[in-house]
C-alpha positions as CSV (number, residue, x, y, z in Angstrom):
1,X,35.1,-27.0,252.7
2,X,35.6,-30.6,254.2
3,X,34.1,-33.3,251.4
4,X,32.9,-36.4,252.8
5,X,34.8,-39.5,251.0
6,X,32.4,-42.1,249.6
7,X,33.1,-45.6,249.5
8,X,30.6,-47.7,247.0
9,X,30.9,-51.3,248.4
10,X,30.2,-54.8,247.4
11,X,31.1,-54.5,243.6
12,X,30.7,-57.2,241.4
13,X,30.9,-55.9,237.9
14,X,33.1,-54.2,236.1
15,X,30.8,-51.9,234.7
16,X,29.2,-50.6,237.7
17,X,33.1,-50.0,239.3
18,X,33.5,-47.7,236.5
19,X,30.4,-45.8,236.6
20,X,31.3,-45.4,239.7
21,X,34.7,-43.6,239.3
22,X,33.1,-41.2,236.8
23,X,31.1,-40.4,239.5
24,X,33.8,-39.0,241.5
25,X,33.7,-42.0,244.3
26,X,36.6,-42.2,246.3
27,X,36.7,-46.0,246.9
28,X,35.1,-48.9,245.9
29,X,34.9,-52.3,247.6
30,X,35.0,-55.6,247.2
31,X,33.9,-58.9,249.2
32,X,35.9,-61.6,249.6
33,X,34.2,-63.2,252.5
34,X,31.8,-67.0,251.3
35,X,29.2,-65.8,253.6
36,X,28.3,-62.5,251.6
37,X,25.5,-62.8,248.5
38,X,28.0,-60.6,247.1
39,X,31.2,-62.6,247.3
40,X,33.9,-62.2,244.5
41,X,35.8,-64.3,242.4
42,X,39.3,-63.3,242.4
43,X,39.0,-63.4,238.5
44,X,36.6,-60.9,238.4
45,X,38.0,-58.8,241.1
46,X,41.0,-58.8,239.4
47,X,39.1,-57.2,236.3
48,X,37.3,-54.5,238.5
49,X,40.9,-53.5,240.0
50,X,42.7,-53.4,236.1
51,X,40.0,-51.5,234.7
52,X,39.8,-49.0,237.1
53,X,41.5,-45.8,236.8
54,X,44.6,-43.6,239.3
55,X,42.7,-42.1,242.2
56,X,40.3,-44.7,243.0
57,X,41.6,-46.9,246.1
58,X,40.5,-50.4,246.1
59,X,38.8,-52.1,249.4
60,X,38.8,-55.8,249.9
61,X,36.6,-57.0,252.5
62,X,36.6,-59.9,254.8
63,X,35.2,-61.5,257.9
64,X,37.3,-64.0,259.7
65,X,38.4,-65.1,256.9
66,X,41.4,-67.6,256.9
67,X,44.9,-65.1,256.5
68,X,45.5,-67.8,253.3
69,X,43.1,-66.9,251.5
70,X,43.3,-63.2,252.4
71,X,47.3,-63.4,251.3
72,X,45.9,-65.4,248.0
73,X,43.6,-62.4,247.4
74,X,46.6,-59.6,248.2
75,X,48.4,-60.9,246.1
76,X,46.0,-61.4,242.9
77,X,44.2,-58.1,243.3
78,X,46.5,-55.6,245.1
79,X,43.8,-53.8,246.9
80,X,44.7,-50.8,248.5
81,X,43.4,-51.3,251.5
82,X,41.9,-54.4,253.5
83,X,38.4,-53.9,255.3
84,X,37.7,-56.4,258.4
85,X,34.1,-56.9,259.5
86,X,34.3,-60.0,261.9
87,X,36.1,-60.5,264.8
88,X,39.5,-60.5,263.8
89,X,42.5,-59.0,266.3
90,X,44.3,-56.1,265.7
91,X,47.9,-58.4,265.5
92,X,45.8,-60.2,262.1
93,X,44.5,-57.2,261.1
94,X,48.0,-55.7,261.1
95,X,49.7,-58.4,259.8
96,X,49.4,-58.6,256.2
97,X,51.2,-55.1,256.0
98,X,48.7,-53.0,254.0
99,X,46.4,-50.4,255.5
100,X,43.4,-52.0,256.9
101,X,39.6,-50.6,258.0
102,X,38.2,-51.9,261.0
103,X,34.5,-52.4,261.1
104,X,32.6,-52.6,264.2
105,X,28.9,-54.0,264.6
106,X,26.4,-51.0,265.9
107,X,23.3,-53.2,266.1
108,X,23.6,-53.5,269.3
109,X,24.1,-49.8,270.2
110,X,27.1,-48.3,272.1
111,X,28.6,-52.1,273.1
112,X,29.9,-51.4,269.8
113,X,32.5,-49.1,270.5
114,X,33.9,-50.8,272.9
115,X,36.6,-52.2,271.7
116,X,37.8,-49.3,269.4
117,X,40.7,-48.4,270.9
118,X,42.9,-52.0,270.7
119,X,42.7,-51.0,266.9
120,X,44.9,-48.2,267.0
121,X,46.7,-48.6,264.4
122,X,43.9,-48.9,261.1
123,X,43.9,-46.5,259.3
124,X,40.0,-45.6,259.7
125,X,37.3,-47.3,261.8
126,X,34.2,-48.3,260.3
127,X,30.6,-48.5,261.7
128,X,27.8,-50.7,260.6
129,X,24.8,-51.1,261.2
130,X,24.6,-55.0,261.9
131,X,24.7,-56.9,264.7
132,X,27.7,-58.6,266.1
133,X,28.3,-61.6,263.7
134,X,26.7,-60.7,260.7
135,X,27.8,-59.7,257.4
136,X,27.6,-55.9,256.6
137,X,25.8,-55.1,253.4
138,X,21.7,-55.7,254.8
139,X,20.8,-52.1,255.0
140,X,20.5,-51.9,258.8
141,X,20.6,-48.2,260.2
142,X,21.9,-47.9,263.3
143,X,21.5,-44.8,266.3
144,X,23.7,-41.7,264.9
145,X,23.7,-40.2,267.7
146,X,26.6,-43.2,269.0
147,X,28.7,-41.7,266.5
148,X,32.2,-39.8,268.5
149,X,32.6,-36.8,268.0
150,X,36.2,-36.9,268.6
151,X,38.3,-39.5,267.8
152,X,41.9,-40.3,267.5
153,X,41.1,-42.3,263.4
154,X,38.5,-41.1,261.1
155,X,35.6,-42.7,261.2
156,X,33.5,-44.1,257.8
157,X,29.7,-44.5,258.2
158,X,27.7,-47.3,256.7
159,X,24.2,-49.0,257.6
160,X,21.4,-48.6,255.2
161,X,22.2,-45.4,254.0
162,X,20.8,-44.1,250.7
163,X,20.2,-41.0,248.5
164,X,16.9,-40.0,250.9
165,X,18.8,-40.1,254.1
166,X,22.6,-39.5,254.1
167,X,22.6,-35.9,253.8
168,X,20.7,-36.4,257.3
169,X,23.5,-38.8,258.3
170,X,26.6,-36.3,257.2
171,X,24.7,-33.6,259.2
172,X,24.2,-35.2,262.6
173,X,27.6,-37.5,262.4
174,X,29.7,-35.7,260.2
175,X,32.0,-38.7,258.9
176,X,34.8,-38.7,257.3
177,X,33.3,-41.1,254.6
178,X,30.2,-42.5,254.0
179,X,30.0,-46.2,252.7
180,X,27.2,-47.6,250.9
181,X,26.1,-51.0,248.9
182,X,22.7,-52.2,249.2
183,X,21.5,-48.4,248.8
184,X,22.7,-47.8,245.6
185,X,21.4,-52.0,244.3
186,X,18.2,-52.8,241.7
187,X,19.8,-56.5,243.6
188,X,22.9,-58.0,245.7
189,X,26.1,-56.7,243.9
190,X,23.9,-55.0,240.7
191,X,24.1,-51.3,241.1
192,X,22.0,-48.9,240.0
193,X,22.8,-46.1,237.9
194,X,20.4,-43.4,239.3
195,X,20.7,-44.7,242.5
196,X,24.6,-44.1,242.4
197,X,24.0,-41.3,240.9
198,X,21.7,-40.1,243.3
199,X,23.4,-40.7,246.2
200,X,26.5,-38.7,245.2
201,X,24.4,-35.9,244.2
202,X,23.0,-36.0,248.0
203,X,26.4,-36.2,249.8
204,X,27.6,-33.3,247.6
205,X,23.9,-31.7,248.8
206,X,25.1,-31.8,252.2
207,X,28.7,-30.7,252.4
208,X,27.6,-27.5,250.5
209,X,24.8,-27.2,252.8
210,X,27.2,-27.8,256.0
211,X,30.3,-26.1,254.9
């Protein structure tokens, strides 16, 4: 039976990161990018990452953010892998040697694919319900229907999903993952326990249901 990953994103306590890994979560993220309400400290990222136990990767997300700063943040928190929401190239992307999601803007509609293919080489591409130039994380669903059926990288789903409507999401898109942050918020970067809770309970819903 294929399980659909789950990514919680946009973690800013430690708390909530490790309510999330008893949970059974796959990955949890964390934003490095100034323009996010939910922008990290690499203090308290650093915390999240040492508290966290084996088996649950890391994700630290940026948006043309300065490769300084990114190489600053590598180097303090040793994420896993690197998650790119802005217009960055795929020779940036690449370059700081660890594997890297690329996230493209679906807001508006199938433009957003276009440019898939010049990122080859990540290890997963990423769509989001924004539009082009704005920050992930606002709970914007986008048109499933965009979603390739076959594709040469997984592909992780995000855009204002929550408990009530991912199982619909897994079913018509099938995803390799599903990634989720304001869904799962009582505010920016607080989680919610029964929302967390809730929405695992849902994914799990569907792959039984679609196995």
């Amino acid at each position: 039976m294929h399980r659909t990953r789950v990514k919680f994103c946009g973690m800013t306590r430690v708390e909530d990161a490790m309510r999330a890994a008893a949970l059974g979560v796959d990955a949890i993220g964390m934003v490095f990018t100034a323009r996010s309400r939910r922008c990290l400290a690499i203090e308290r990222a650093r915390a999240i990452r040492e508290a966290l136990p084996p088996f649950v990767d890391t994700v630290a997300l940026f948006m043309d953010d300065d490769a300084g700063w990114i190489g600053a943040v590598i180097e303090a928190v040793r994420p896993h892998l690197l998650q790119f929401h802005g217009s960055e190239s795929p020779q940036a992307c690449a370059m700081h040697g660890i594997p890297y999601l690329k996230a493209f803007a679906m807001g508006e509609g199938r433009h957003g694919l276009e440019r898939v293919d010049d990122y080859a080489q990540a290890a997963a591409w990423l769509l989001d319900g924004h539009a082009v130039g704005e920050a992930g994380g606002i709970g914007q669903v986008f048109d499933w229907s965009l979603v390739p059926v076959a594709t040469k990288r997984p592909w992780v789903l995000a855009g204002g999903l929550h408990a009530d409507n991912v199982g619909q999401a897994i079913a018509q898109a099938r995803p390799w993952a599903v990634d989720v942050a304001s869904g799962i918020e009582s505010s920016p970067g607080v989680k919610d326990p029964r929302a967390m809770r809730a929405f695992i309970d849902a994914v799990r819903a569907a792959d039984a249901q679609f196995a």
